[in-house]
C-alpha distance (Angstrom), angle and dihedral (degrees) to the residues before:
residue distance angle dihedral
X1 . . .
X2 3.96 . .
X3 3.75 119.3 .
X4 3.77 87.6 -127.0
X5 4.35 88.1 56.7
X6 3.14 89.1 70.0
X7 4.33 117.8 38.7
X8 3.19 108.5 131.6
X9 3.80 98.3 32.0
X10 3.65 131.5 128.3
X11 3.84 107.2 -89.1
X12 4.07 110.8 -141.7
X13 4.11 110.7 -153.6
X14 4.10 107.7 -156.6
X15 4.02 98.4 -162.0
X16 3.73 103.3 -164.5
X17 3.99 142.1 156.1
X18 3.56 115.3 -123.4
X19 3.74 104.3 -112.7
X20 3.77 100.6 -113.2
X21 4.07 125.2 149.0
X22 3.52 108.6 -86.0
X23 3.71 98.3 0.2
X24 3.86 105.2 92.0
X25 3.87 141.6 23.0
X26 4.01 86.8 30.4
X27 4.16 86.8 161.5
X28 3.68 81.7 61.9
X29 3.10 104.3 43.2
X30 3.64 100.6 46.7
X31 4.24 75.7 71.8
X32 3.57 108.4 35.8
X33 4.32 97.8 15.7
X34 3.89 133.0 -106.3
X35 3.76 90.4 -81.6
X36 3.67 97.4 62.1
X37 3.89 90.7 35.2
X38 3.83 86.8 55.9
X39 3.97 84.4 57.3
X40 3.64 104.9 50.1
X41 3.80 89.9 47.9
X42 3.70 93.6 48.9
X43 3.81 92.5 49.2
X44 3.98 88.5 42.4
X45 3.77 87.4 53.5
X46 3.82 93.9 56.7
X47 3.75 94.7 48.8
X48 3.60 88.7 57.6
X49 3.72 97.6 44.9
X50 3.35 94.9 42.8
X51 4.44 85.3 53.0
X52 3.67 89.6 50.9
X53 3.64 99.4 38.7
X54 3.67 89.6 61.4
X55 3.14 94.6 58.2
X56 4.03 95.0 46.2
X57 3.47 86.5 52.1
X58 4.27 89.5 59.7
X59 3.58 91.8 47.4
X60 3.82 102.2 -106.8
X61 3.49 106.0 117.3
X62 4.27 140.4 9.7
X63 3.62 104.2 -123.4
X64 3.98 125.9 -147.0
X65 3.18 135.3 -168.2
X66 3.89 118.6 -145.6
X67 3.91 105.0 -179.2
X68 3.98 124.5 168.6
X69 3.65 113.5 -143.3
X70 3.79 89.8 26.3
X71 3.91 122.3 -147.5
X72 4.31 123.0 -115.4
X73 3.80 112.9 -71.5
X74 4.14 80.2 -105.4
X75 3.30 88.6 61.9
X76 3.93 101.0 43.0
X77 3.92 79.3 58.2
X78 3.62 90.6 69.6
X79 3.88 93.9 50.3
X80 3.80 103.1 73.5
X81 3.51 92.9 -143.8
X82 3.49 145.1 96.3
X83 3.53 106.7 -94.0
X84 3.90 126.6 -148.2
X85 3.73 135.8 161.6
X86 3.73 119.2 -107.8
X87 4.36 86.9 -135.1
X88 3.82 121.1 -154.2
X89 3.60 131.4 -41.7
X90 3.70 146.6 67.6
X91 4.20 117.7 -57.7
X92 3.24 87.9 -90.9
X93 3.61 101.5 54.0
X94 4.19 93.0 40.6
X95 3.89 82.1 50.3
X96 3.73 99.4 60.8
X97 3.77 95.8 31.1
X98 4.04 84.5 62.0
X99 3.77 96.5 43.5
X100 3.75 86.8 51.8
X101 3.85 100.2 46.3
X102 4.02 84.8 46.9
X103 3.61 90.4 49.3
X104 3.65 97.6 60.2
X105 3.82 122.1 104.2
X106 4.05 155.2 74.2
X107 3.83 96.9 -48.4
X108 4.14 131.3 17.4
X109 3.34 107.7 -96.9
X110 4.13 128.3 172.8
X111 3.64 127.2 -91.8
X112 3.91 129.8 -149.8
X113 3.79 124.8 -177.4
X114 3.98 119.8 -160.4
X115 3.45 131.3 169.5
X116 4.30 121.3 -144.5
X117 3.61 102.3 -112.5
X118 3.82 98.7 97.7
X119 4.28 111.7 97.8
X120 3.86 80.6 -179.5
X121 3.72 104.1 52.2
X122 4.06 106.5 118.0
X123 3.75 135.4 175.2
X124 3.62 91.8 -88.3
X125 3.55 99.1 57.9
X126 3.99 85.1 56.1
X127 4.16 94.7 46.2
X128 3.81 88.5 47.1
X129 4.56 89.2 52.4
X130 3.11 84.6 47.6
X131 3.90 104.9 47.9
X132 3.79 84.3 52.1
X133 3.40 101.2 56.1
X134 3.71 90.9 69.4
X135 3.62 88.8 62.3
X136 3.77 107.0 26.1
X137 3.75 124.2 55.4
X138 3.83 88.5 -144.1
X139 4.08 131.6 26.0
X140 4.13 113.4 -172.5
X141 4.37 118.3 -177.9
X142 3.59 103.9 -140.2
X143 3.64 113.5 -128.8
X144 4.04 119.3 -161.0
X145 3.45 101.8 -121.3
X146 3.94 88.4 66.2
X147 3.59 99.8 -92.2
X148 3.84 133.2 89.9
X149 4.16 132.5 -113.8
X150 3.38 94.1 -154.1
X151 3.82 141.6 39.1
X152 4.19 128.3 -175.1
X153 3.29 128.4 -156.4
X154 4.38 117.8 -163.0
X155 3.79 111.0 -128.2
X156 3.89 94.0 -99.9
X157 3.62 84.9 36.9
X158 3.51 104.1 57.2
X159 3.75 96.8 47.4
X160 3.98 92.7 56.7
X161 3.97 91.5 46.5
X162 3.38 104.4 -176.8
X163 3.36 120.7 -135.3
X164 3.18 100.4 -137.9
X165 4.16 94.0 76.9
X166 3.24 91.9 60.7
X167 4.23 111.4 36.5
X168 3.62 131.1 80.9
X169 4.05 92.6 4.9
X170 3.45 114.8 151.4
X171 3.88 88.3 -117.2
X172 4.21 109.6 -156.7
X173 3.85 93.7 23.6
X174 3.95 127.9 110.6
X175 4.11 77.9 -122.8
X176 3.83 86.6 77.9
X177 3.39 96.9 88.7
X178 3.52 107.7 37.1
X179 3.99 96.8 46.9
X180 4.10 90.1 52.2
X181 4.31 79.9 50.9
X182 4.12 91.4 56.0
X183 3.50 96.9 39.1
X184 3.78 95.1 53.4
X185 3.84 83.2 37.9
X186 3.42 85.8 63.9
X187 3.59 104.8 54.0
X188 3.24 103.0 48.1
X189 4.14 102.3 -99.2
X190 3.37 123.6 137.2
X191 4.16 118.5 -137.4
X192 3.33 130.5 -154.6
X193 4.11 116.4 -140.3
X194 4.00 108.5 -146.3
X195 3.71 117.8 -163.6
X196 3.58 118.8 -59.6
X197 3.88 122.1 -99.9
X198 4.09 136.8 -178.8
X199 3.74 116.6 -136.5
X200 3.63 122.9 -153.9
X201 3.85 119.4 -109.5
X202 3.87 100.2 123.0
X203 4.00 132.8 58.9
X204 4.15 85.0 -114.3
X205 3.73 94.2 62.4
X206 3.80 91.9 68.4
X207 3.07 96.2 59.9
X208 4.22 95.6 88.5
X209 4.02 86.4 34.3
X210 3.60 87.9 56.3
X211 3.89 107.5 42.3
């Protein structure tokens, strides 16, 4: 698909390790080891580009793909995505960096960030962001350890990207959630919860993912 198909478009932000041994899932693999962590994130990271690449494929979204510790131009090739390096920083630093590189263009067009740890993210889940966003100047997927798997910007929104969704959050804690709730709260935005989904960090979460 042409660039010029699709200005105006949401723009989807995949935020992702690349799976190398000892480099991501290290909650995991302090149970199962870095080899098998390595696994599991590779295989989560195809589920979710495979989800969003559907959906670039139909013309509803741009897709990106922000990886740290990115893979040989050979393999980027393999990807089908745009492929962009996360930079320096904290989370919340990489986070707003990406939503305002993605936010950059002719016309204002919404943002959503999601990471690759989610073996039951489907198309829906992306349609129903997305639907929201037209409404709702900020869209947030609960996740159950108190934190969220996905965040959405509006298209005015997400190319003023206030700092303040991103800074001092206590990044990793089950406070995630509920602090980004209060500060929006507080000025005056109104958020829209998605479904709720678990991510996969510890040997326990596999446990649905593998039945």
């Amino acid at each position: 698909m042409k660039a010029a198909d699709l200005a105006g478009r949401p723009v989807l932000v995949m935020m992702s390790r690349w799976p190398a041994f000892g480099r991501c899932k290290r909650r995991l693999g302090a149970t199962i080891g870095s080899t098998a962590a390595a696994t599991v994130q590779a295989r989560l990271r195809t589920h979710t580009l495979t989800v969003a690449q559907e959906l670039h494929n139909d013309g509803l979204l741009s897709l990106r793909l922000a990886l740290s510790g990115g893979p040989s131009r050979r393999e980027q090739q393999r990807l089908s995505a745009k492929v962009i390096d996360q930079g320096k920083g904290g989370l919340g630093l990489r986070m707003r960096r990406q939503m305002l590189e993605a936010s950059k263009g002719s016309s204002p067009h919404p943002v959503l960030i999601i990471g690759t740890d989610l073996p039951d993210l489907s198309r829906r889940d992306l349609c129903c962001a997305i639907e929201a966003l037209h409404h709702h100047p900020l869209v947030l997927g609960p996740a159950r350890d108190g934190g969220y798997w996905l965040l959405g910007l509006g298209r005015h929104q997400a190319q003023a990207c206030p700092a303040w969704l991103f800074s001092g959050l206590p990044w990793g804690s089950e406070h995630v959630l509920s602090t980004t709730l209060q500060r929006a709260q507080s000025r005056g935005w109104p958020v829209w919860l998605l479904d709720e989904h678990n991510d996969i960090d510890r040997m326990e979460d596999l446990s649905p993912w593998l039945a």
